[in-house]
Every structure is written in C-alpha cells, then in structure tokens.
C-alpha positions as CSV (number, residue, x, y, z in Angstrom):
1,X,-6.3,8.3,-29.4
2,X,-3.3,6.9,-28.9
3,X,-0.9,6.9,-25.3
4,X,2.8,6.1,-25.6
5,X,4.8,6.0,-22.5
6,X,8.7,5.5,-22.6
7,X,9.8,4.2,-19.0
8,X,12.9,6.0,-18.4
9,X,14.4,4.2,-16.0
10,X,13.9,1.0,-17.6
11,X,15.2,2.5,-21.1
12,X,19.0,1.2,-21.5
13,X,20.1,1.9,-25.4
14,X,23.5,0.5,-25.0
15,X,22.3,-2.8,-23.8
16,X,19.8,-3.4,-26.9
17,X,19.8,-3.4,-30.8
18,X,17.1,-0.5,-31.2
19,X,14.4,-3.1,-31.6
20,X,11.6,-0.8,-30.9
21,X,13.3,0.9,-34.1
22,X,13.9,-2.0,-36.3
23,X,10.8,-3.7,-36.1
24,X,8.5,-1.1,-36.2
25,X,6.0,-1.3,-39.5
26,X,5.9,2.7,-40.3
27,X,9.4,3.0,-40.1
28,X,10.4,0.0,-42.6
29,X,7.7,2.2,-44.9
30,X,9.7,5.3,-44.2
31,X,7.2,7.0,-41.5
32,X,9.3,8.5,-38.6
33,X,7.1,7.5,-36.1
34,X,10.3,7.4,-34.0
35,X,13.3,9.4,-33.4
36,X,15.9,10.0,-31.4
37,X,16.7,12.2,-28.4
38,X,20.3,13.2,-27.6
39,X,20.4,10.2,-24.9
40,X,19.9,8.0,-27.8
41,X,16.0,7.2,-26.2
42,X,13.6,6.9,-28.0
43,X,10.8,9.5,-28.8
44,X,7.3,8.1,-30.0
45,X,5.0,10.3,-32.3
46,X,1.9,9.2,-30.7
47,X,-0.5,10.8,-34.0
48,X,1.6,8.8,-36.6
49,X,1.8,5.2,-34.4
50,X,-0.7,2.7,-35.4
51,X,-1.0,1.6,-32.4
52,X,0.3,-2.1,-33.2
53,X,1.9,-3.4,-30.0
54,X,5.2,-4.8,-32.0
55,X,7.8,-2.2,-30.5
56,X,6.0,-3.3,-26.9
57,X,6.4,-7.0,-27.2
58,X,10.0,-6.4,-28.8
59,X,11.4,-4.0,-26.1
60,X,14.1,-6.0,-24.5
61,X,13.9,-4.3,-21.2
62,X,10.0,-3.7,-21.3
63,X,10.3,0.0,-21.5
64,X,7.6,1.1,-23.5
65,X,3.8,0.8,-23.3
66,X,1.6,1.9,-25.8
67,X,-2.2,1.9,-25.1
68,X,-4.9,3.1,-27.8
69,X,-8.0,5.0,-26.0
70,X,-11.4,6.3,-27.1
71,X,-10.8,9.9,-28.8
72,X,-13.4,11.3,-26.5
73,X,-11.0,10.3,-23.3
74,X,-8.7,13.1,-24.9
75,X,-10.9,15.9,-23.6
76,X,-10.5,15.1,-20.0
77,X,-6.5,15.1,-20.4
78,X,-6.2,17.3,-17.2
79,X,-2.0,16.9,-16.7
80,X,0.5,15.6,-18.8
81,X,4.6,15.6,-17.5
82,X,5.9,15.7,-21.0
83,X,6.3,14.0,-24.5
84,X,5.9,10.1,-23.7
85,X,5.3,10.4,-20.0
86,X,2.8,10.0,-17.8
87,X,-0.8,11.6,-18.5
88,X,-4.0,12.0,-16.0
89,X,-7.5,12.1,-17.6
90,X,-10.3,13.3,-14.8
91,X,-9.8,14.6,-11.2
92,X,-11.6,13.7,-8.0
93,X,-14.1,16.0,-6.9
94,X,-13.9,17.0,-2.8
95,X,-16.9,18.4,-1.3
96,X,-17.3,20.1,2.0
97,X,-18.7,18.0,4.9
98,X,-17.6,14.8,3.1
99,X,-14.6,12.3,3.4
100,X,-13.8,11.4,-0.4
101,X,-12.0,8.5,-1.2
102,X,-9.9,7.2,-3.9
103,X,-9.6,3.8,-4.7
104,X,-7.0,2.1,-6.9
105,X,-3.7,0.5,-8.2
106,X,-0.5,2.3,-7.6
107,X,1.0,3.5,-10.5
108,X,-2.2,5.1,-11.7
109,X,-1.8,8.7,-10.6
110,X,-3.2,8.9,-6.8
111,X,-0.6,11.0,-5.8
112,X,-0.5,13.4,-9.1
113,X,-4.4,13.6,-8.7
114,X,-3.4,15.2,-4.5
115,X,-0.9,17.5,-6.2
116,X,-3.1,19.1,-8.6
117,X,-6.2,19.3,-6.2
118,X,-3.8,20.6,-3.7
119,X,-2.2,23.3,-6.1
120,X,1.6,22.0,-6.1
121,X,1.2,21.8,-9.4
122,X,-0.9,23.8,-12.1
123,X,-3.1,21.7,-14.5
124,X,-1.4,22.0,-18.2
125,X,-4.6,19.9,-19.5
126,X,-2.1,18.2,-21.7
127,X,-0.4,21.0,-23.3
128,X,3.1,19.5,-21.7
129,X,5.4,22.2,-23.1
130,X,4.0,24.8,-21.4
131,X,3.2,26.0,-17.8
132,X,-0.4,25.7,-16.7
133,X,-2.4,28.7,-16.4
134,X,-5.6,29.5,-13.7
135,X,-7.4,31.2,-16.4
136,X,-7.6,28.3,-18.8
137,X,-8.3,25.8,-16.2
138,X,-10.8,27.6,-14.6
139,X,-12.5,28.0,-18.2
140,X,-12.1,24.2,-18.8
141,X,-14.2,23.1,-16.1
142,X,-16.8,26.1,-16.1
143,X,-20.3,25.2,-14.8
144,X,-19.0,21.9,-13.1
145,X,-18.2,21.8,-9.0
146,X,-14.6,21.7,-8.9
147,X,-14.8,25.1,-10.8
148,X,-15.2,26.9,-7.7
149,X,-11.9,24.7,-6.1
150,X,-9.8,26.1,-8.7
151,X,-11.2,29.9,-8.3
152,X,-9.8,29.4,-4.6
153,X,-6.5,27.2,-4.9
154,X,-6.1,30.4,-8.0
155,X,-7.0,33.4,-5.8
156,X,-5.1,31.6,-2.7
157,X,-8.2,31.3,-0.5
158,X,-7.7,27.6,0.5
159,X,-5.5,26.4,3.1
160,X,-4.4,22.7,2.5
161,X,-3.3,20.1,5.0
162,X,-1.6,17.6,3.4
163,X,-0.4,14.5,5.1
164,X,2.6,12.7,3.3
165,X,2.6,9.1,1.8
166,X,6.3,8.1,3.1
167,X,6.5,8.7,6.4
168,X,9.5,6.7,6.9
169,X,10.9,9.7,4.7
170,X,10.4,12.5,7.6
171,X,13.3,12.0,9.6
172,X,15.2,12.7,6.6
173,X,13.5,16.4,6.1
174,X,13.2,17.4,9.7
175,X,16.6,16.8,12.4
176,X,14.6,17.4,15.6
177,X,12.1,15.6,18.2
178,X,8.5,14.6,17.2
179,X,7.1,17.0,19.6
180,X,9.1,20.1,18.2
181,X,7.8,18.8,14.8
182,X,4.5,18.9,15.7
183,X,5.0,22.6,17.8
184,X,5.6,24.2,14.2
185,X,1.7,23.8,14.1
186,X,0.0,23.9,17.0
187,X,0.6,25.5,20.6
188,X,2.3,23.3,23.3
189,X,-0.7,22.7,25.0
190,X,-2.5,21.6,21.9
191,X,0.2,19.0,21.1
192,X,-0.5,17.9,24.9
193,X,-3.6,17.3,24.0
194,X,-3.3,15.6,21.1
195,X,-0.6,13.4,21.7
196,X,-2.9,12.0,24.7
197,X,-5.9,11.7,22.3
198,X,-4.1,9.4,19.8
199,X,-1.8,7.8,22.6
200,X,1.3,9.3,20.9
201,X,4.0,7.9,23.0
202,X,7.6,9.3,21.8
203,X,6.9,13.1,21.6
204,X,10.6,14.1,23.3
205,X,12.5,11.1,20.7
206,X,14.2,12.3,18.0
207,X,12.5,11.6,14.6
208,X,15.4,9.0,13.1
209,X,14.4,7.3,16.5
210,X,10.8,6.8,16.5
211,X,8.8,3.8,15.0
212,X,6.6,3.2,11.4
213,X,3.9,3.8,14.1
214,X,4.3,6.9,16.3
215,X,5.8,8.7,12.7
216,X,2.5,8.1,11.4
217,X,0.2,9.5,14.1
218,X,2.7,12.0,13.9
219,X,2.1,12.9,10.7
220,X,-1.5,12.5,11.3
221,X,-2.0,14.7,14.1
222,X,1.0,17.6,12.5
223,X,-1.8,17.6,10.2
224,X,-5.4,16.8,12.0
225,X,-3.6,20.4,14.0
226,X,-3.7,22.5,11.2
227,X,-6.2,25.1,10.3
228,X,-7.3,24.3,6.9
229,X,-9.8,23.7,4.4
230,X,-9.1,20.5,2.6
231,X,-7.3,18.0,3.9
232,X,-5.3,15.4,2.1
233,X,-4.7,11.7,3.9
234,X,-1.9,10.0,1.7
235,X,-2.5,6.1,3.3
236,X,-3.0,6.5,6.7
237,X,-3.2,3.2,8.2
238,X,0.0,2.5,6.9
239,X,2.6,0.9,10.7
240,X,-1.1,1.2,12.3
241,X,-2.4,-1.4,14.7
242,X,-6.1,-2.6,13.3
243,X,-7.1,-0.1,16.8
244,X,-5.7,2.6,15.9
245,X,-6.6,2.5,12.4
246,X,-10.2,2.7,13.4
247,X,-9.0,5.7,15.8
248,X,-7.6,7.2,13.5
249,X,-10.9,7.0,11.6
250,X,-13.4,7.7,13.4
251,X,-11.3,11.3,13.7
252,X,-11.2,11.9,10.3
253,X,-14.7,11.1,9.5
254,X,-15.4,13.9,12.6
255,X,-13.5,16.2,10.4
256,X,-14.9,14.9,7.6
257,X,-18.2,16.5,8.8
258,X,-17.0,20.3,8.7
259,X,-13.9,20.2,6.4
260,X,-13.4,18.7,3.1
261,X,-11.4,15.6,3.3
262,X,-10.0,13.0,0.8
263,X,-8.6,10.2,1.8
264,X,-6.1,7.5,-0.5
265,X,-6.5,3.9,1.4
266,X,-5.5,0.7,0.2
267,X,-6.8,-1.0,3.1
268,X,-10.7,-1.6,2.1
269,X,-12.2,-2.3,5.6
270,X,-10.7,1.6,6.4
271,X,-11.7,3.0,3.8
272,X,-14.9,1.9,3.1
273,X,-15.1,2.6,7.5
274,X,-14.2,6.2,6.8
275,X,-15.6,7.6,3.3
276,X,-19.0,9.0,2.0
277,X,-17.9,8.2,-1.7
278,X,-15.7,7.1,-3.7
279,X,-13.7,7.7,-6.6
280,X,-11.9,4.6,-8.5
281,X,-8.8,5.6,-10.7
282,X,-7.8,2.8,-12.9
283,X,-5.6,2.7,-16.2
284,X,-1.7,1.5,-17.3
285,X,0.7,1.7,-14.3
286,X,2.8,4.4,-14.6
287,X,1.4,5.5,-18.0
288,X,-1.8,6.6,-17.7
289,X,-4.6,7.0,-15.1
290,X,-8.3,7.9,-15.5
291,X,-10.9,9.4,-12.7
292,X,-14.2,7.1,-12.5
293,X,-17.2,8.9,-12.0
294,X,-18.0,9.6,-7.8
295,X,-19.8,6.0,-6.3
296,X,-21.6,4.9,-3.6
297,X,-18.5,3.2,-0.8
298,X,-20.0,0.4,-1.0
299,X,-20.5,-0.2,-4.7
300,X,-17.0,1.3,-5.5
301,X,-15.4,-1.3,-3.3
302,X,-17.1,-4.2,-4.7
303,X,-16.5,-3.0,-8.7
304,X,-13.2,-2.3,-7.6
305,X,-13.3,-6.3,-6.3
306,X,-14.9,-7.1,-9.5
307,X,-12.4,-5.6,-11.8
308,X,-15.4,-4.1,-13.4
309,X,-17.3,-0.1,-13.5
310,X,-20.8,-1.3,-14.5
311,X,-21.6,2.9,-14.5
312,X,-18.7,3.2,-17.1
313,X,-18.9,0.1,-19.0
314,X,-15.1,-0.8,-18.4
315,X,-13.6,-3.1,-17.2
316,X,-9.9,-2.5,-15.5
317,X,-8.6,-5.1,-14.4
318,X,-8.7,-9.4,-15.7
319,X,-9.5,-11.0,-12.4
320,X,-11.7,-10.9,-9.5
321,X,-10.6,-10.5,-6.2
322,X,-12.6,-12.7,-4.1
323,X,-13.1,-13.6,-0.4
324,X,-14.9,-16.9,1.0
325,X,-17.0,-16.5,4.3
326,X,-15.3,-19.5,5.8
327,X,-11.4,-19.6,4.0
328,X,-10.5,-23.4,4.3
329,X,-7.7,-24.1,6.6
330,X,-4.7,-26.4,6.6
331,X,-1.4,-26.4,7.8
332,X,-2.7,-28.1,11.5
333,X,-1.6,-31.6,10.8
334,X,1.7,-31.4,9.9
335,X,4.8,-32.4,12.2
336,X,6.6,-29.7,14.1
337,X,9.4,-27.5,12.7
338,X,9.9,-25.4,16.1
339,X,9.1,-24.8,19.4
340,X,9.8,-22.7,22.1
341,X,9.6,-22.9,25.8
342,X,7.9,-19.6,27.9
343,X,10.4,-17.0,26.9
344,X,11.5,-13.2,27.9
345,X,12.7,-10.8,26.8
346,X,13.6,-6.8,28.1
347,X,14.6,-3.9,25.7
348,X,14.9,-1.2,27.9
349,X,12.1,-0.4,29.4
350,X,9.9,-3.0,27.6
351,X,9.3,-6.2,28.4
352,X,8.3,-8.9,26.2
353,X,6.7,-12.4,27.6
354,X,5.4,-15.2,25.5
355,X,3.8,-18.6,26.1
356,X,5.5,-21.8,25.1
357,X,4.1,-22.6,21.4
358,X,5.1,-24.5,18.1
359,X,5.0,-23.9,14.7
360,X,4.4,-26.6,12.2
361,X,5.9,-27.9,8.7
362,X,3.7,-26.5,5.7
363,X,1.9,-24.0,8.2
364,X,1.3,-20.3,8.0
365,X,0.8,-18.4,11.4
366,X,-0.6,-14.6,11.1
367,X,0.6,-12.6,13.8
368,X,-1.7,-9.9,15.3
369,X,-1.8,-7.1,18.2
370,X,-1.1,-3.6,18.7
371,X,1.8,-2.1,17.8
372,X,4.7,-1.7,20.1
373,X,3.5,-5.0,21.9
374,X,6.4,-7.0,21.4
375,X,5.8,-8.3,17.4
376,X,9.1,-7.8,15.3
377,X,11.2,-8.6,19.3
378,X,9.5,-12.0,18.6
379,X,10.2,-12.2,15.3
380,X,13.5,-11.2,15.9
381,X,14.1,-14.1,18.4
382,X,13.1,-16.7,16.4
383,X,15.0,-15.1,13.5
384,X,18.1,-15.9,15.8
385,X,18.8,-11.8,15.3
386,X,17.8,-11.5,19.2
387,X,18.7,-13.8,22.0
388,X,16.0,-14.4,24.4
389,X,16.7,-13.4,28.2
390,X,15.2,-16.5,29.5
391,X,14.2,-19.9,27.6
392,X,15.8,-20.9,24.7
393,X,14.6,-21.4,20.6
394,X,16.0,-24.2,18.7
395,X,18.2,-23.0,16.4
396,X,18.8,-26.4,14.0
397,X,16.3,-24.3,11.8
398,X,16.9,-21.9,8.8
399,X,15.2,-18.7,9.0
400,X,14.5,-16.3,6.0
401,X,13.8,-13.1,7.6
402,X,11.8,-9.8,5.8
403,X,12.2,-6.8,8.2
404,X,9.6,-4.3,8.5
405,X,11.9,-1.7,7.3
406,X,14.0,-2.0,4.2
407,X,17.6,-1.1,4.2
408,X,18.6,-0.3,0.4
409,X,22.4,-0.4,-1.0
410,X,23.7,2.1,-3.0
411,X,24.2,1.5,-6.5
412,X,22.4,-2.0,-5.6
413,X,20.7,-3.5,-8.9
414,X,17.5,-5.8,-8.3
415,X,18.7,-8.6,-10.2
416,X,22.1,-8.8,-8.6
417,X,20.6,-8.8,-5.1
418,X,17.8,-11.2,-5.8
419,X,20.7,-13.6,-8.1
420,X,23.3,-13.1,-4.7
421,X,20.4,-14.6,-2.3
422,X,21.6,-17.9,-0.7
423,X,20.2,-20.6,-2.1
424,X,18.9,-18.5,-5.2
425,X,16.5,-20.6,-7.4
426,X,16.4,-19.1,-10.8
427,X,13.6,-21.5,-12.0
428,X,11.5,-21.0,-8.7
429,X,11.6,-16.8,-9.1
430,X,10.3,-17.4,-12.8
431,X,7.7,-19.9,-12.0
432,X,6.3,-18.6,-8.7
433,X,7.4,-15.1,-8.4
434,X,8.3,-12.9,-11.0
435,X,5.0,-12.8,-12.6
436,X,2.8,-12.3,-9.7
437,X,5.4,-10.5,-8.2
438,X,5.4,-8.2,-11.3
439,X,9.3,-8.4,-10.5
440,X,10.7,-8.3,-14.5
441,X,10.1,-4.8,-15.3
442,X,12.1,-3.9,-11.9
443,X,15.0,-6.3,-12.6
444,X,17.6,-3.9,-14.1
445,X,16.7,-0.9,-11.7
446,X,18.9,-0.1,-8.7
447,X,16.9,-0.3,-5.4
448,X,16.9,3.3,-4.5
449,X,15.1,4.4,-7.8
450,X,12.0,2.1,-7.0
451,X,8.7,3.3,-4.9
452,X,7.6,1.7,-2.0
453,X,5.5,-0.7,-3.3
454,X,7.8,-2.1,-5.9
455,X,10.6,-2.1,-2.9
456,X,8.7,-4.0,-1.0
457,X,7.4,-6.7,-4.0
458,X,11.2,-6.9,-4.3
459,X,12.0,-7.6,-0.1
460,X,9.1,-10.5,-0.4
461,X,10.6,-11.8,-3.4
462,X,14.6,-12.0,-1.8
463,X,12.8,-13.8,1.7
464,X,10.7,-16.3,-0.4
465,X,13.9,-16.9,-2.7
466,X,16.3,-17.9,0.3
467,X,16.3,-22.0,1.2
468,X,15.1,-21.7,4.8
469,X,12.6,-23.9,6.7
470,X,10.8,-20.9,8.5
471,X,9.9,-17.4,6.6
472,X,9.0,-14.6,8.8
473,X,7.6,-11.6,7.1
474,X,7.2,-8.2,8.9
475,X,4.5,-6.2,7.7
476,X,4.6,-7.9,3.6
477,X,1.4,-5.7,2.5
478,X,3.2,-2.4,3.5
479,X,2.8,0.6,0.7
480,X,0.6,-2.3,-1.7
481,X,-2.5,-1.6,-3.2
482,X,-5.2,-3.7,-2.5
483,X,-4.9,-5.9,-5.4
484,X,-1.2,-6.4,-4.6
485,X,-1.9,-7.3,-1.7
486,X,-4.2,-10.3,-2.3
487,X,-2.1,-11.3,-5.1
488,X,1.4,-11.3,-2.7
489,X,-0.8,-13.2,0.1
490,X,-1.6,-16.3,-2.5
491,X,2.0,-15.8,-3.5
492,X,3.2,-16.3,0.2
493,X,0.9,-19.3,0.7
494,X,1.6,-21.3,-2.4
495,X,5.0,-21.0,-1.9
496,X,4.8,-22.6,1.7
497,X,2.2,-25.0,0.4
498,X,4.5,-25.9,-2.7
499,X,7.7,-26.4,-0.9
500,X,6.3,-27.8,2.7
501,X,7.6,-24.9,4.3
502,X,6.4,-22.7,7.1
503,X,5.8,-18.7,7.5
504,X,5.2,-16.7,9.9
505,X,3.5,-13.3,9.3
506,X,3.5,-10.1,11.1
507,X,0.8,-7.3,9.5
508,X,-2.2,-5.3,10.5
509,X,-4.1,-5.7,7.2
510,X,-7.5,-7.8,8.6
511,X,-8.1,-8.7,4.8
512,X,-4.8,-10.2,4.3
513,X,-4.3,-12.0,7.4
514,X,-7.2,-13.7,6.9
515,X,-6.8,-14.7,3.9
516,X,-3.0,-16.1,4.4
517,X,-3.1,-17.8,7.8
518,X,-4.0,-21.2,9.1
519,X,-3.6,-19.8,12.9
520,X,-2.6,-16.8,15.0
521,X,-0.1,-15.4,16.7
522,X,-1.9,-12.7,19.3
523,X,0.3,-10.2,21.0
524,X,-1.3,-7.7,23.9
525,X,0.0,-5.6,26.6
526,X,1.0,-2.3,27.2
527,X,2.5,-0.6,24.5
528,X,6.4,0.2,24.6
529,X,5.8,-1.3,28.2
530,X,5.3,-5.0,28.2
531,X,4.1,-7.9,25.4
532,X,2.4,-11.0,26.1
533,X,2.1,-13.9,23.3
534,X,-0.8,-16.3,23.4
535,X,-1.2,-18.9,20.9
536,X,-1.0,-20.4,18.4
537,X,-5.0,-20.4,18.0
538,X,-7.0,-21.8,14.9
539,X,-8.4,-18.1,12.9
540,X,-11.7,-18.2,14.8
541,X,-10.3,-18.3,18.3
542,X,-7.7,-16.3,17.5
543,X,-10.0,-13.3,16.0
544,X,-12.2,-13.6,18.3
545,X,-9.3,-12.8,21.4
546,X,-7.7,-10.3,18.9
547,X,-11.2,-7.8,18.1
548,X,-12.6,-8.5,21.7
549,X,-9.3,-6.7,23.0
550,X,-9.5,-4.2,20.6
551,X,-13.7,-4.2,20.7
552,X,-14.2,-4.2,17.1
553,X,-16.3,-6.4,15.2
554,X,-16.9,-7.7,11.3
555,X,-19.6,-8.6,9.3
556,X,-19.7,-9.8,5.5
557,X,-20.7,-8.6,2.7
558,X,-23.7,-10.1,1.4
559,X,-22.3,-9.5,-2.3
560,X,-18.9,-10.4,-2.3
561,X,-18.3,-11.6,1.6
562,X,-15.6,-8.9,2.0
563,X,-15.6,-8.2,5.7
564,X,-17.0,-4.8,6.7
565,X,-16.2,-3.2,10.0
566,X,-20.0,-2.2,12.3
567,X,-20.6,1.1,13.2
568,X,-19.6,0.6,17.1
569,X,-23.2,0.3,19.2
570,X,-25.3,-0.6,15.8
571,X,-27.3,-3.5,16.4
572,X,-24.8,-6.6,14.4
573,X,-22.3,-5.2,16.3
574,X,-24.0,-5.5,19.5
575,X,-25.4,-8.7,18.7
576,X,-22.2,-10.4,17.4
577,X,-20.4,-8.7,20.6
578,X,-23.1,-10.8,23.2
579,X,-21.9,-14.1,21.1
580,X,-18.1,-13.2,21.3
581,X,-18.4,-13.7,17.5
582,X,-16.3,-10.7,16.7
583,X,-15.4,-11.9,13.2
584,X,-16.6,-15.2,11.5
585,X,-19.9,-14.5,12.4
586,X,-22.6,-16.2,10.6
C-alpha cells in the first residue's frame, strides 16, 4: 500500500514551479496521479502513485512524503484525518489494574492514539469522508480486548481523566486561581489535601502567574481528583524536579493498581519507573504512525534504544541510542571564562545564595536541584538579565541565553528569526544544526504554527547560532522525545567542543544531563523560600550530593547501561545508599 502525506503548512504553490507536477513519471505518461485542489495544492492519488520518491526529493519546500507499506498494514488503518493527511494503523490496549505506556517519536500519533481511546474522536478506520460509527468499530475489533473499551466509551459507561500535554497552555483556557481550578473537581478539603501531598505551593496565584512546575502538579492532581475509569497522563514529568517526578510516580503506579492508566513519557528512567508494559509507536513524523504489539518495560525500552522490534521484524529508526557506564569527561583543564564571588540574591520572599565558583573555556556544567530553588535566578544573573544583590559577575563575557519559556512573535517566520540572530553563521546552522536539529522542514513556518518540540529545536538552534563565549540553556530537552533529546545533547556538546566555548545547562532529564556535562551545578533549599549553589563538582560528586538529597538511586542496565531508577528499600538500592554511590555505581 501506498501512504502519501501533503504537509500543509509547509506547501507554498506560489513560491515553486509545480515540481512535484513536472517531474512526476505517470503524469509525463498521461496518468493523473495528481491534481489540483482550489488552493492550487496538490492532491496525490495514492492507488495510481508508483511509489517512486521523485516528487519527494523534488519538493522545494519538503512538503510531501510518500512511504510504500506492506498491504496487510492496510487492515489495521484505525483513523485517517482526510485525503493525504495523517493515518494511524493499531491502537494501544489499556487494561485495568495496569499503567500502560507508550513509547515513541513525536510526530507519530501519541496524542491521536489518547483521543481515540478517550472517545474525542470516533474511529473512521480510514474511511476519511465520513464520520465514524460505534457499530462498525465495535464490529472491527470483535473478539479482541479493546472490544469491550469501545462498548463502554459507545454506551457512555466510562469516565475519562485526561491530563493535557501543554500545560503552559492552561492559563490561556481558565482566568482564575490554581486552587479554584482545581475546586471544579474535588471538595475544598480534598484540594487541601492534595495540594499538601504533592507540596503544591501556589494554590491562591492566579494561573498566568504560576510556574512550568506548580501548573503541572496542577494538572496532575485536577486530574489524580477525578473519579474516573481510565486515566490519560500526556508527559507528566514535563517542569518536574527529578523528586517530584518519582512522586509523581509512585502515585500513579498506586492508581495504576485499581484504575486503568496510560501514561506518554519521553523521559525513559520515568517511564520505565512507572509502567507494567509498553507500547512502542513508530512510523513517518507527521504522516503516519503504527501501534507495536504490547512489551515487557524493559525490553520495549531497550528496542526502542536499539532502533529495532525484534517481535515485529522492523526496524524504525537508523541509529542506536547508546549510553556508556562511565561517559568520558573533559572540559576540566581549560582556562577560566568566568567567575563569581559568593553572591545573593532576594525576589520577594525567596532568597537565592550561591558559593563563589568558575566556569571554564570549552566546558559544559549541568545544572541540577529542585525546582523553585533558585536555577533560572542564577542563570539569569550570569545572563546579565538580573543583577545580583550582593557580589558582583564579570560581565566582559557574551552570553547566549535560552529561557525556559519561549516568547513567540506574531507573524514571526523561522528563517527570518534564526537569519536576524547576532552574529548569524549561515555555514555553521547547515553544518552543525540544521540536520540534527531537523530545522529545514521548519524554516518557512511562522513560529506560532509549530508544536512544542519543533519550537523548542528552533529556541536551541537561535542560542547555539548567537557569537557568545557562555550558552546557558534552560530546560533544552523540554516537550522532545527521547531520541531528540540525545540527538540535541551531542548537538549542544560538539558545538562547545568545536568552537571552544562553554555552556551551562539547566534541565531535570537524568539521561541527558549525564550525558552532556563535564560538572555540576547543584541547587538545594527550600523551595520558593531560599537556594543554595554548591559547586562546580566533577559528575560523580556532584550526583552523588544531588540523589542523596533527593534519596534516589541508579543502577545500569546490564544490556544497554541505560540507567534505571531502584525500587526505594530493594536491596541495590540499599546497598549503593550504605556506599553513598547513588549513581555511578559499579
């Protein structure tokens, strides 16, 4: 069978010659294998395409992908948008008294696979011109376990709790305080409760006021507090401190033993913490995405490494994504680029103290602690955005600065506000950037169109591309799958190794700051009270005083070395706890 998916919002007819048109074989031998819509797009007749890849490769603006597919993969078409859109083949299957995971690369139809599980939109099992109907979907998957799900979601006998993706996006649906948000679902004294449970700090601010942090546990406990029978969790560790992600966890596993739970994670240590199995969805971003067969955690996490389903006999994506038990370290011999003296800071009622410290040429420094400690305040001061109350940072440096959130223009186009970067380096964004990156397809798009994770591929890309002597990045791995994620940490750290230049990096993926930094940055305290900084520390000192705070510890994976969070109390974690190993442990 054949898939053909026209990107719309990379589609621009006035700026190209119809080369999908002109160069396609069957229409030089008179076969309409494409026509015209009004818009002057293009429409693609998927049975008379030969599946030859020329239109693909000719597309100036990259905005078609055509993909050939086994005819047998046709039967398990469960959605289709519409002629030359998107198409999902499978569905995850949730069972009751199980946390379900899914596992894969954005693009590849996570969030479509929620929406039909959680009835917001009726399967059309590929018939795209017409509305789905229970009847026929129930009839499709007759004799098989999600049968039964349907009959319910049909019948309107299952109550769904579905926690959000974006939750930067709530403030923009809801003008009110978290705690009256949360009162829509629960009694007062529930939300009491609750709030103390998960430590949830800014109940009486209003929403457009709150942190990436408390919005999430907001969002979590709006819906932990429901009364349902599946719950959806749409990235929860997302703004989380490494602590409260494994809060956070441990609670929905607990539910996870009464309710039926699925869970999309892109942070592997949580997820493989959190879930009984696994589904993998893997496919062409943003064209198509198929349902893997339900594994075992630990063997969907390391095909998923792989790039390879031995069970199916496919293999989804070209490279491995590997880990080494010791990562080699440089960036400790190198002269200084800057210091600061013992320094202060106080933001209302928070105050912020850090240890004098230094930073050298060519080094990365991960930056770790809990959130509302103190992290982006520091950031900001050595971004010169913040002046210190006491002591003083050289500011002969340059600083390129990523903020945590992203503010996006109106009407701003990618390529303009990459080309407008001081100090823009056309040949360094096509050598080092834009493929990894995956940056060309986004080029012509304005900022507002793109998702999260292409926004933030695009934020990394405008900090790298500025001429600056320090890079700070706030929370780089943000809304990236996990593949994404490894491939923008080698991104970040060739660039500094390349250029000589130094980062520093703020983010509570375990995976990723190991993997980028030479040293750490570790930030405790009371949170939205008062910060300490200690360090810089080389990684082993500085994980070891990060996890004993938090009381977490990490083995490996004898397989691939991925680290693995211990059950608290089981005996590695009690034996790597009485060598205050609480990470590189042998």
């Amino acid at each position: 069978m054949r898939v053909a998916v026209l990107h719309e919002d990379r589609c621009q007819p006035k700026k190209c010659q119809n080369e999908c048109y002109n160069f396609c074989p069957p229409v030089r031998n008179g076969i309409e294998v494409i026509t015209w819509r009004k818009d002057n797009k293009p429409i693609v007749s998927e049975p008379l395409c030969i599946g030859c890849g020329i239109c693909v490769h000719k597309c100036p603006h990259d905005a078609l992908t055509i993909v050939n597919l086994p005819d047998e993969q046709e039967k398990d078409t469960i959605h289709r948008y519409g002629m030359n859109e998107f198409r999902l083949f499978g569905l995850p299957t949730p069972e009751k008294g199980k946390v379900l995971g899914i596992l894969g690369a954005n693009g590849t139809g996570k969030t479509t696979a929620i929406s039909l599980l959680a009835g917001e939109i009726t399967p059309n099992l590929g018939d795209w011109e017409n509305e789905g109907i229970w009847e026929d979907v129930i009839d499709h998957y007759a004799g098989t376990e999600i049968q039964k799900h349907f009959v319910g979601l049909s019948g309107e006998n299952i109550r769904i709790a579905l926690k959000p993706q974006y939750v930067d996006r709530i403030p923009k649906m809801f003008d009110g305080t978290l705690r009256e948000l949360l009162e829509k679902v629960a009694s007062p004294d529930k939300v009491n409760e609750f709030a103390e449970k998960i430590n949830l700090t800014s109940l009486d601010k209003k929403l457009d006021k709150v942190s990436g942090g408390e919005l999430q546990k907001g969002a979590i406990a709006a819906t932990l507090l429901k009364e349902a029978d599946l719950y959806f969790f749409d990235e929860p560790s997302s703004y989380l401190d490494i602590e409260q992600r494994i809060l956070i966890a441990r609670m929905i596993s607990e539910l996870g033993e009464k309710k039926s739970v699925v869970v999309i994670e892109h942070d592997l240590a949580i997820l493989d913490y959190v879930t009984d199995n696994i589904h993998i969805m893997y496919g062409s971003p943003n064209a198509y995405g198929i349902v893997s067969q339900k594994l075992a955690v630990r063997n969907a996490i390391n095909s998923y490494l792989e790039g390879y389903i031995q069970e199916s006999n496919v293999r989804i994506r070209d490279s491995q994504i590997k880990f080494l038990k010791h990562p080699p370290r440089t960036g400790w011999d190198g002269e200084m680029l800057v210091e600061w003296p013992k320094l202060s800071k106080k933001l209302g009622d928070f105050k912020l103290e850090a240890k004098a410290g230094e930073i050298l040429r060519g080094q990365v420094l991960g930056v770790v602690g809990g959130n509302a400690t103190g992290k982006t305040t520091f950031v900001k001061m050595l971004a010169n955005v913040l002046k210190p109350d006491d002591g003083e940072i050289d500011t002969e440096i340059t600083v390129s600065y990523k903020p945590q959130y992203i503010d996006v223009a109106e009407n701003a186009i990618v390529e303009d506000v990459l080309q407008s970067v001081v100090g823009y380096d056309e040949y360094f964004l096509d050598t080092e950037l834009s493929n990894p990156l995956n940056l060309k397809p986004l080029m012509e798009r304005e900022l507002q169109t793109l998702s999260g994770g292409e926004l933030q591929r695009v934020a990394v890309a405008e900090c790298l591309l500025r001429d600056a002597d320090l890079y700070l990045l706030d929370e780089p791995s943000a809304y990236l799958d996990a593949n994404q994620r490894m491939v923008t940490a080698k991104t970040i750290r060739r660039a500094m190794e390349q250029r000589g230049k130094s980062a520093l990096v703020v983010d509570h993926d375990v995976y990723f700051i190991d993997y980028i930094s030479d040293g750490l940055l570790c930030f405790g305290g009371i949170p939205s009270k008062e910060g300490n900084v200690e360090g810089p520390y080389d990684m082993r000192k500085g994980m070891n005083s990060f996890l004993g705070r938090v009381n977490v510890t990490f083995r490996r994976d004898k397989n691939t070395h991925r680290p693995r969070i211990n059950k608290p109390d089981s005996r590695l974690d009690r034996q790597q706890k009485s060598k205050k190993e609480y990470y590189y442990a042998n």
